[in-house]
C-alpha positions as CSV (number, residue, x, y, z in Angstrom):
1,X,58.5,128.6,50.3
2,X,56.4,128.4,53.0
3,X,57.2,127.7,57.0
4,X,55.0,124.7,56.7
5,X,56.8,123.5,53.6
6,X,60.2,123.6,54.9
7,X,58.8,121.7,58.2
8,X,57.4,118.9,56.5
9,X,60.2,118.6,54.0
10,X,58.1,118.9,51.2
11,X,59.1,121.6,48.5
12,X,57.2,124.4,46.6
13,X,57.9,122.9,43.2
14,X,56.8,119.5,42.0
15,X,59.2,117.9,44.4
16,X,61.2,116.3,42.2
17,X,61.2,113.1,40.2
18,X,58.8,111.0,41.8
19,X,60.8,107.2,40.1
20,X,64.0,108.4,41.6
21,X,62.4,108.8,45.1
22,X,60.6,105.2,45.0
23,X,64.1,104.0,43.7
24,X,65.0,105.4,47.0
25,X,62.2,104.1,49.1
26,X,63.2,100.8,47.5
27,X,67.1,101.0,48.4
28,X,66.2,101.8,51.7
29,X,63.6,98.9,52.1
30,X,66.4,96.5,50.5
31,X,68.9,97.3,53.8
32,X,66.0,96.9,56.5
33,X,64.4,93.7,54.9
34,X,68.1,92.3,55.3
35,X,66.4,91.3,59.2
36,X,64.5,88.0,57.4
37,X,68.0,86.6,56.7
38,X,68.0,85.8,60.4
39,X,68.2,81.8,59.8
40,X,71.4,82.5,58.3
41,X,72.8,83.5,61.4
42,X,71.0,81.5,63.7
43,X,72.5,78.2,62.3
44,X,75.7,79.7,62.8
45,X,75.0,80.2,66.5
46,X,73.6,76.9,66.8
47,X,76.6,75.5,66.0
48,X,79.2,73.9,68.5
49,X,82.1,75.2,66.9
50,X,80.4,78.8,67.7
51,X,78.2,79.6,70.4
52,X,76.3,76.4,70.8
53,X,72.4,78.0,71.6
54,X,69.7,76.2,71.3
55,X,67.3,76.8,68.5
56,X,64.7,78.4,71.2
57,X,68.1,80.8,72.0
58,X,69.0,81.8,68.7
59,X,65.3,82.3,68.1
60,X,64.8,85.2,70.4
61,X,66.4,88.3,69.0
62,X,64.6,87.7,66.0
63,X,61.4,87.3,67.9
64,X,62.0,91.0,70.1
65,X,63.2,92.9,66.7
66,X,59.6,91.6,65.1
67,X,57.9,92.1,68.3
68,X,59.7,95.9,68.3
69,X,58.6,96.4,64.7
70,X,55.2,97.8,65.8
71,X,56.4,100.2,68.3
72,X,58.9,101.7,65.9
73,X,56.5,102.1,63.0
74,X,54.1,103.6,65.5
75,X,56.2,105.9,66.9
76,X,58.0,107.1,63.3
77,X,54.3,106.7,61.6
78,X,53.1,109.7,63.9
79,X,56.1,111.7,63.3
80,X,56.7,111.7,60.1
81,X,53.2,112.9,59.9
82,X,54.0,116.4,61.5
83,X,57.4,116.7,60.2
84,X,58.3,114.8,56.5
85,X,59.9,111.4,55.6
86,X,63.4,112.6,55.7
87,X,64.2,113.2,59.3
88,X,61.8,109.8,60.4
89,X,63.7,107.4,57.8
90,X,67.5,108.9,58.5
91,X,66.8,108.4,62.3
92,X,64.9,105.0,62.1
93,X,67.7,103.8,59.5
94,X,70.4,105.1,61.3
95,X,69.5,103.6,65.0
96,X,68.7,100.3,62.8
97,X,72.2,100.1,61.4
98,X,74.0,100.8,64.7
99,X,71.6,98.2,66.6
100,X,73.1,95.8,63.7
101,X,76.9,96.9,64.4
102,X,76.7,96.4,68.2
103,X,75.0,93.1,67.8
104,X,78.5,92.6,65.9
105,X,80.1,92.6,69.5
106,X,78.1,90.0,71.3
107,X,79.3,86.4,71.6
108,X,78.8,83.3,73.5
109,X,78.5,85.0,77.0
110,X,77.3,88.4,75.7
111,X,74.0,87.3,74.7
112,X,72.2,90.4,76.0
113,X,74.5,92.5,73.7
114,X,72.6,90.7,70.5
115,X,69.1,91.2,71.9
116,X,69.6,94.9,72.8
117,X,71.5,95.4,69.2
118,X,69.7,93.4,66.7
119,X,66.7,92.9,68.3
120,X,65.3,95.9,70.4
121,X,67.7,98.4,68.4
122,X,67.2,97.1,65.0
123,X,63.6,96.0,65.7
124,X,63.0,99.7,66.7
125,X,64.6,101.4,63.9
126,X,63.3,99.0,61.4
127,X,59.8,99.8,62.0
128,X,60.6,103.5,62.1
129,X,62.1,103.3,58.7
130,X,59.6,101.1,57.3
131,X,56.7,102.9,57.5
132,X,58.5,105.7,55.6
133,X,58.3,105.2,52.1
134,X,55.2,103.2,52.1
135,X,53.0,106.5,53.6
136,X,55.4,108.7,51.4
137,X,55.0,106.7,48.2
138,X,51.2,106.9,48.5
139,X,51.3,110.6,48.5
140,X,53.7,110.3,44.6
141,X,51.6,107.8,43.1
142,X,48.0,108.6,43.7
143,X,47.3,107.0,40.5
144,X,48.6,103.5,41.2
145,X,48.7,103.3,44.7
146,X,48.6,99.5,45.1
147,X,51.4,99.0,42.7
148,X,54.1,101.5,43.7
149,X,53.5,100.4,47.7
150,X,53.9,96.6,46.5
151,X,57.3,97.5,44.4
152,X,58.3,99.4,47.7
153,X,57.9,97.0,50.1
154,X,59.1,94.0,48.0
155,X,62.3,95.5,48.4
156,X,61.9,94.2,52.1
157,X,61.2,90.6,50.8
158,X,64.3,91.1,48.9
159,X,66.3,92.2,51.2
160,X,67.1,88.3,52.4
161,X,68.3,87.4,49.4
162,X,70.8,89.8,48.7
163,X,71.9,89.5,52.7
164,X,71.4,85.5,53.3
165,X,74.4,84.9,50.8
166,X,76.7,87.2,51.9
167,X,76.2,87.0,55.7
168,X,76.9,83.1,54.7
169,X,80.4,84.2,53.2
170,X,81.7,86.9,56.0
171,X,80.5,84.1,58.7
172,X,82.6,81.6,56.5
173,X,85.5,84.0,57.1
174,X,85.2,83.4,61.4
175,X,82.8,80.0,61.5
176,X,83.7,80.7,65.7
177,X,82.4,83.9,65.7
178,X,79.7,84.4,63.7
179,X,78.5,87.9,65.1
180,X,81.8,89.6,63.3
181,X,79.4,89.1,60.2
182,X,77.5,92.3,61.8
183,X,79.2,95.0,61.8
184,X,80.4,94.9,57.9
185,X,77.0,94.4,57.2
186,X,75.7,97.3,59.3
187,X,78.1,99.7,58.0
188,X,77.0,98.7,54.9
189,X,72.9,99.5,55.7
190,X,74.1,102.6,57.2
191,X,75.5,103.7,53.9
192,X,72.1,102.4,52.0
193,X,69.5,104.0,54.0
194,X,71.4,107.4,54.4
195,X,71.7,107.6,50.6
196,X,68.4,106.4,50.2
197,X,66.6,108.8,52.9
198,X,68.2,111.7,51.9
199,X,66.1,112.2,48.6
200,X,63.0,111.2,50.9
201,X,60.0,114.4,50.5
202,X,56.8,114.7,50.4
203,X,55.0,115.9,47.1
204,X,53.3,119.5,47.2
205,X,49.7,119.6,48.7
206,X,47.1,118.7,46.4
207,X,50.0,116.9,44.1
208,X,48.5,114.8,40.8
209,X,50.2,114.0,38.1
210,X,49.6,114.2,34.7
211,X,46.8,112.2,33.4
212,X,44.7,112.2,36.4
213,X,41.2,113.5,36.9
214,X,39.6,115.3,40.2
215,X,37.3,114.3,42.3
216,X,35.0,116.8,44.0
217,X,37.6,116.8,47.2
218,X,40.9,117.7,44.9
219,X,41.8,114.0,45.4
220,X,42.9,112.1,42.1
221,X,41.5,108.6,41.1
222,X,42.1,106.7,38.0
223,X,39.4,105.6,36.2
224,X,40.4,101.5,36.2
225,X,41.1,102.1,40.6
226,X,37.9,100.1,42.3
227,X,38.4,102.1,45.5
228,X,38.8,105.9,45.1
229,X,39.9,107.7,47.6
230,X,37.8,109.3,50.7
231,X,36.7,112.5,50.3
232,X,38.7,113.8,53.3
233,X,41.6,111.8,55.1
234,X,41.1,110.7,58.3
235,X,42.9,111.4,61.4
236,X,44.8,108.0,63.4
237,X,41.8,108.7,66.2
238,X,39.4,108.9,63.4
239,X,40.3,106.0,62.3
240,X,41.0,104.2,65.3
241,X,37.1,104.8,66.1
242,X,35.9,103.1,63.1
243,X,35.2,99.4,63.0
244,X,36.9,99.0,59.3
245,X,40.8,99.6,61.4
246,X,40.1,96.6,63.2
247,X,39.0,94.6,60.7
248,X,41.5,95.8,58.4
249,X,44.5,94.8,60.8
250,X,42.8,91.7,61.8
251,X,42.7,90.3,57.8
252,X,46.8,91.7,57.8
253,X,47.6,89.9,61.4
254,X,45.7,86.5,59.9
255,X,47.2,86.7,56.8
256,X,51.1,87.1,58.7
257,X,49.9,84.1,61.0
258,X,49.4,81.6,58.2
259,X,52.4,82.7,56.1
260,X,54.9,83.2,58.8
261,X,53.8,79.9,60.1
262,X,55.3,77.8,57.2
263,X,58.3,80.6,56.3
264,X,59.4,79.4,60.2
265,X,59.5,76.1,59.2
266,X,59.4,75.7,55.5
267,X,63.6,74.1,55.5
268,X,62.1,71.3,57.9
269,X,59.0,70.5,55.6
270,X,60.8,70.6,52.8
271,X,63.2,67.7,54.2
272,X,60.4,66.0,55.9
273,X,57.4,66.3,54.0
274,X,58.3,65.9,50.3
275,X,62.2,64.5,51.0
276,X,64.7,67.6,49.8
277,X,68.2,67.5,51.1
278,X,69.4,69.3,53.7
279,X,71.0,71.5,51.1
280,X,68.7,71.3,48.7
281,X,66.2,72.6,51.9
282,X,68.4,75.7,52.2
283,X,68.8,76.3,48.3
284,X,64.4,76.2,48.2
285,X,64.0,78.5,51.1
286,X,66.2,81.2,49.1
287,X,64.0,81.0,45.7
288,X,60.9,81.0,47.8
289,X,61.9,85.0,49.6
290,X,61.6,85.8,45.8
291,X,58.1,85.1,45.6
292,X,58.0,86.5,49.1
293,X,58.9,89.9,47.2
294,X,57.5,89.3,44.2
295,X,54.0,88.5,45.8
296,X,54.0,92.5,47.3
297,X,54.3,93.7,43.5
298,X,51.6,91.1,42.0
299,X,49.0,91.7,44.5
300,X,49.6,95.0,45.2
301,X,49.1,95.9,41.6
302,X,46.3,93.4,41.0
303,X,44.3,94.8,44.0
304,X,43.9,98.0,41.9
305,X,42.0,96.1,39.4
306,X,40.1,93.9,41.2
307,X,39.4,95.8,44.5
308,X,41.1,95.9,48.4
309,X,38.6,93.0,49.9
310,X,38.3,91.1,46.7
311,X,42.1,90.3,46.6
312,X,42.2,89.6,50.4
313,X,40.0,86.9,50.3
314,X,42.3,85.8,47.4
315,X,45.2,86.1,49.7
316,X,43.7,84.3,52.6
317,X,42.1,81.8,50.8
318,X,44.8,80.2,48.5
319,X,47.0,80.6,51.6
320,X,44.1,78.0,53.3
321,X,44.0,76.0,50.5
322,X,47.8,75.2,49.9
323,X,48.6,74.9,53.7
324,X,45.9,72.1,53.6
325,X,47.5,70.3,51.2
326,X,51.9,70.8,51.6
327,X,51.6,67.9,54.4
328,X,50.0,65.5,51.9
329,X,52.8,66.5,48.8
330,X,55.5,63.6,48.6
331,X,56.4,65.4,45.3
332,X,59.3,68.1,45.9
333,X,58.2,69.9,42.4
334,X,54.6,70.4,44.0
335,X,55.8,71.1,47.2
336,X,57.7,73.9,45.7
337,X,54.7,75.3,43.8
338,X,52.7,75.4,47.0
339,X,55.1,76.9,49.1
340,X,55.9,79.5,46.7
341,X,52.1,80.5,46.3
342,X,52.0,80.7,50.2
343,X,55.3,83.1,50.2
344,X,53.5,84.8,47.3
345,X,50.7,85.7,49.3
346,X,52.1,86.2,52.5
347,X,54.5,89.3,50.4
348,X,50.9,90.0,49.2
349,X,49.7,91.3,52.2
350,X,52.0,93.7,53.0
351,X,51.9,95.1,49.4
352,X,48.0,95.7,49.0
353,X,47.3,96.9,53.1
354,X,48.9,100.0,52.7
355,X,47.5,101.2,49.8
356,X,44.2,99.7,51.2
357,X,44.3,102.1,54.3
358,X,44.9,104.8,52.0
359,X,41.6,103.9,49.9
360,X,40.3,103.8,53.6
361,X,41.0,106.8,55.1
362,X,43.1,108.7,53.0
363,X,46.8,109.3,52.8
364,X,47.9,112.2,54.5
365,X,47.8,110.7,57.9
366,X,48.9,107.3,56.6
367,X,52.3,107.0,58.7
368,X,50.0,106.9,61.8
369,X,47.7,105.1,60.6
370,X,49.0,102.1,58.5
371,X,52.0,102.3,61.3
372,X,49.1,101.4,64.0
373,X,48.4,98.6,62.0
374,X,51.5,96.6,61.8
375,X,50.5,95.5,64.8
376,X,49.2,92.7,63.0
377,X,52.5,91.8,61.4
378,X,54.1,91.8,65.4
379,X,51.4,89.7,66.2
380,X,51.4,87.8,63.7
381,X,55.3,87.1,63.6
382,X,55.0,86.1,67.1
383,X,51.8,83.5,67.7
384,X,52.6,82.2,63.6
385,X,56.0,80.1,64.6
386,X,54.7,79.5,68.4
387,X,51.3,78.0,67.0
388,X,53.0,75.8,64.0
389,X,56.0,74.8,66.4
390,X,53.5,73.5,68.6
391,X,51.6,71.8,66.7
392,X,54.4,69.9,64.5
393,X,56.3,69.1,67.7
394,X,58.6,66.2,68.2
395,X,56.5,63.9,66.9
396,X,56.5,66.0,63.7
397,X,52.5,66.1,62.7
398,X,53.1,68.3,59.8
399,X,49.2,67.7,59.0
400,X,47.9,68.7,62.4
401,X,50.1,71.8,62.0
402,X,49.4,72.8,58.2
403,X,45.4,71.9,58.8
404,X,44.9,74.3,61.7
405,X,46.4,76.9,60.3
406,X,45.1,76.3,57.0
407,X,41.5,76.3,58.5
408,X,42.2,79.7,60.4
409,X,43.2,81.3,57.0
410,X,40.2,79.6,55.3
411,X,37.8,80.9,57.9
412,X,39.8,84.5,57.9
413,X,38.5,84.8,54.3
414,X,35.0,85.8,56.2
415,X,36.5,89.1,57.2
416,X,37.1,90.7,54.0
417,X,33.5,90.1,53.2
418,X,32.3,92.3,56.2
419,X,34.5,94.9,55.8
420,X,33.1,98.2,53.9
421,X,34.8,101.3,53.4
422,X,33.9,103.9,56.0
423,X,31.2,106.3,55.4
424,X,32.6,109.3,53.8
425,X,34.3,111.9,56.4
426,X,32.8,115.3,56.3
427,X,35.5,117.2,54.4
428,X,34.4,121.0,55.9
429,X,33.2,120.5,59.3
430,X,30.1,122.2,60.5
431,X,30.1,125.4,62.1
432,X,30.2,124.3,65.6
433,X,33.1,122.9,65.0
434,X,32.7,119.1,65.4
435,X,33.5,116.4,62.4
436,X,31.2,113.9,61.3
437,X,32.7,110.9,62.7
438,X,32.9,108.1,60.1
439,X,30.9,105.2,60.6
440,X,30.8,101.7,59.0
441,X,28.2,102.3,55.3
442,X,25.5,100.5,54.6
């Protein structure tokens, strides 16, 4: 085995069995994803009989561990380009879960202890493991790239639902201290992503499997896949110099905008808009992180068929269309439906970008590259709950809130239709030495 090999923990053979690794990437995605169970915990803080924050308080570790999402996939994406998945995802899952523990030791006057634990900890190590499978799963499944990213990462959007329940039962156990919930729950990621991350590789160079024809660059590409491959991966400053990155993490930071802004307030709605019970509020946001998960598997495996841009506007669009109209439903069965199409497509974006940066500028660089990108989702998570908040205010105009951000999605559907793939890289460079650099086709 070679020097290089070893380094980027990849191995001479065929690397193993590629279903057990995404069965891995998914177990680890399950533990990180456990961060959008965050209103579980928040409630509990708000409470009187606990710590008594505000709803702006409780709000804010959440807020810094999505704001440090970007610089931890950014940081991990890079790495794990030079030296495998294994080392990147044990570190990244690893600082994630401590961040989680030590948030298990902040209380009513220790508030700094949850932001540095959950949120810049656990923000940071999040985003480092993240990244992870996503570029390493690309690499396996050449073949159905959309598909095995969405599966991937809608072990994120599932996360919440296995970890909303039971953070509700250990925070039953100690209603006065609801950070004790923490540290059984960290222990328990610790043990997830260490398990998980330990059968992380990369496949061989060159790696196809069975069934797979060659393009002229050794790159495989199925004949049903509407975007093959480039015909030589781009570097992250390639990339970074070409129009289609910035286009491609605006239509992901639009798409989190118009999601995120109902997921931040979708219990409210539900009770206000289309007359659920508290309860019955709670019970609908759990159902709706399912189509939060499921959405990464659909449109990830549809945007194979279809096309990248194609299935963004379709992402964007019914996004626009049912934000437009949630404020107008009095019926709760319709206000369901709609709600559950906007989680759908919200998942939806996070499974089909990844594989769409991959069709973009290939996917040996796609840790660096794809992690620049989430960005978006940082931004996204941010301005999404600040814009709808502000909107809805006290006097709660749910249609002023719903129609502006429905219009921005709408109007976001304009950016898929510019955006081209880049011009083909120059796969041997010329003999002076420089590389074509790509540029926007025709």
């Amino acid at each position: 085995m070679s020097t290089n090999a070893v380094r980027n923990d990849s191995t001479a053979s065929p690397g193993g069995n590629r279903w057990l690794i995404l069965v891995a990437g998914v177990l680890v995605q399950l533990a990180i994803g456990a961060v959008y169970a965050w209103s579980v915990f928040a409630k509990a803080m708000q409470s009187p009989d606990a710590f008594g924050w505000s709803k702006a308080q409780a709000a804010v570790p959440f807020e810094v561990a999505i704001g440090m999402i970007f610089v931890g996939s950014y940081i991990g994406g890079r790495i794990q380009d030079r030296r495998g998945p294994k080392v990147v995802a044990l570190t990244g899952g690893i600082v994630y879960s401590i961040g989680v523990m030590l948030a298990s030791f902040a209380d009513k006057d220790r508030f700094w202890v949850l932001l540095l634990g959950y949120g810049v900890l656990g923000g940071f190590g999040l985003g480092m493991a993240y990244i992870v499978p996503i570029a390493m799963l690309q690499k396996w499944f050449p073949d159905k790239p959309g598909l095995i990213t969405g599966i991937a990462v809608a072990g994120f959007g599932f996360g919440a639902v296995i970890t909303a329940p039971l953070g509700q039962r250990l925070i039953a156990g100690d209603p006065s201290m609801p950070t004790k919930a923490f540290l059984p729950l960290g222990i328990g990621y610790l043990v997830a992503v260490v398990i998980g991350a330990s059968l992380f590789r990369n496949p061989p160079e060159g790696y196809r499997p069975p069934g797979m024809t060659a393009d002229v660059a050794g790159h495989g590409v199925q004949a049903h896949t509407k975007d093959p491959v480039p015909e030589a991966d781009f570097t992250a400053d390639e990339a970074l110099r070409t129009p289609q990155w910035y286009l491609l993490t605006a239509i992901l930071t639009l798409s989190v905008t118009a999601g995120i802004s109902l997921i931040s307030v979708a219990a409210g709605s539900a009770s206000d808009v289309a007359g659920y019970s508290a309860a019955a509020a709670a019970s609908l946001v759990g159902v709706l992180g399912l189509f939060n998960g499921g959405g990464r598997i659909l449109w990830g495996w549809l945007s194979d068929r279809i096309g990248k841009m194609p299935a963004f506007m379709g992402i964007l669009g019914i996004q626009g269309v049912c934000l437009l109209l949630i404020p107008h439903v009095a019926s709760p069965i319709l206000f369901a439906v709609l709600a559950a199409l906007v989680y759908t497509c919200y998942g939806g974006a996070f499974g089909t970008m990844p594989s769409t940066a991959g069709r973009f500028f290939g996917v040996r660089n796609a840790g660096a590259i794809y992690g620049l990108m989430l960005i978006g989702w940082s931004i996204g998570g941010i301005v999404g709950p600040l814009l709808i908040s502000s909107l809805i205010g006290e006097q709660k105009a749910y249609t002023l809130g719903f129609t502006v951000v429905g219009i921005i999605a709408l109007v976001g559907m304009a950016l898929p239709m510019l955006t081209k793939k880049p011009a083909p890289r120059t796969a041997n460079p010329a003999a002076s030495g420089s590389t074509t650099t790509p540029a926007a086709r025709r």
